[in-house]
N, C-alpha and C positions, 0 to 999 in steps of 0.2 A: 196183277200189278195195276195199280190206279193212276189212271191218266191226271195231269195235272189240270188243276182248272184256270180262267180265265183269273181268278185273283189271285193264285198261286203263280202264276208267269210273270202276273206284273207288278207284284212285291218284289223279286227276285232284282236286284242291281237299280232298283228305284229312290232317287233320293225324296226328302221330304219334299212337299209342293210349299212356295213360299207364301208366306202372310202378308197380305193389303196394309195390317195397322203394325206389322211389324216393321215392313217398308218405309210408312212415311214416319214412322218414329225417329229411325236412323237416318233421313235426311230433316227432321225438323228438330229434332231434341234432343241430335246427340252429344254427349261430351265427350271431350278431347283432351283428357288428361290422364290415363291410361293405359298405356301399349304392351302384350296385344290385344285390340278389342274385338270381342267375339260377338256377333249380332246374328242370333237362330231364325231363322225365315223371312231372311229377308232376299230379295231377287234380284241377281246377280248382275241385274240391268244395270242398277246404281253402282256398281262400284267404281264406271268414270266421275260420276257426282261428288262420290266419297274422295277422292283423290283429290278434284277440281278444288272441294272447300277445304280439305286438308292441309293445301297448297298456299291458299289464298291466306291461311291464318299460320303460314311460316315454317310449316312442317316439310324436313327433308327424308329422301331414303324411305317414301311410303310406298306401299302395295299391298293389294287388298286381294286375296285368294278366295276362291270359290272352294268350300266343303262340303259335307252330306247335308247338313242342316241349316247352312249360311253363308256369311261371310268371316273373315277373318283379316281384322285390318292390323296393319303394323305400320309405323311411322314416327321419324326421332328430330327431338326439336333442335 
């Protein structure tokens, strides 16, 4: 039987690592016309960000979940 190895343990329940230019895209260029919007690698930090200008441009009922690969924002005008 073969022992697992150090890359094989930490694939195993690891989600993807988030993107730098996928991050500031979704707080600099995103639009808001679409619900639900799905944003792949972006870091889970922003999603008070995401809500705060959400908010700010009249949007209610929003919340932004964290998945394998991002975010996933919902919110109704």
């Amino acid at each position: 039987m073969r022992k697992p190895t150090t890359e094989m343990r930490g694939r195993k329940g690891k989600r993807e690592s988030s993107n730098f230019k996928a991050t500031v895209q979704a707080l600099v260029g995103m639009s808001y016309s679409h619900f639900p919007l799905i944003l792949p690698g972006v870091h889970p930090l922003v999603a008070p960000l995401i809500m705060f200008r959400l908010k700010r441009r009249g949007y209610s009922n929003c919340r932004v979940e964290v998945s394998g690969s991002g975010l996933v924002v919902y919110a109704d005008r």
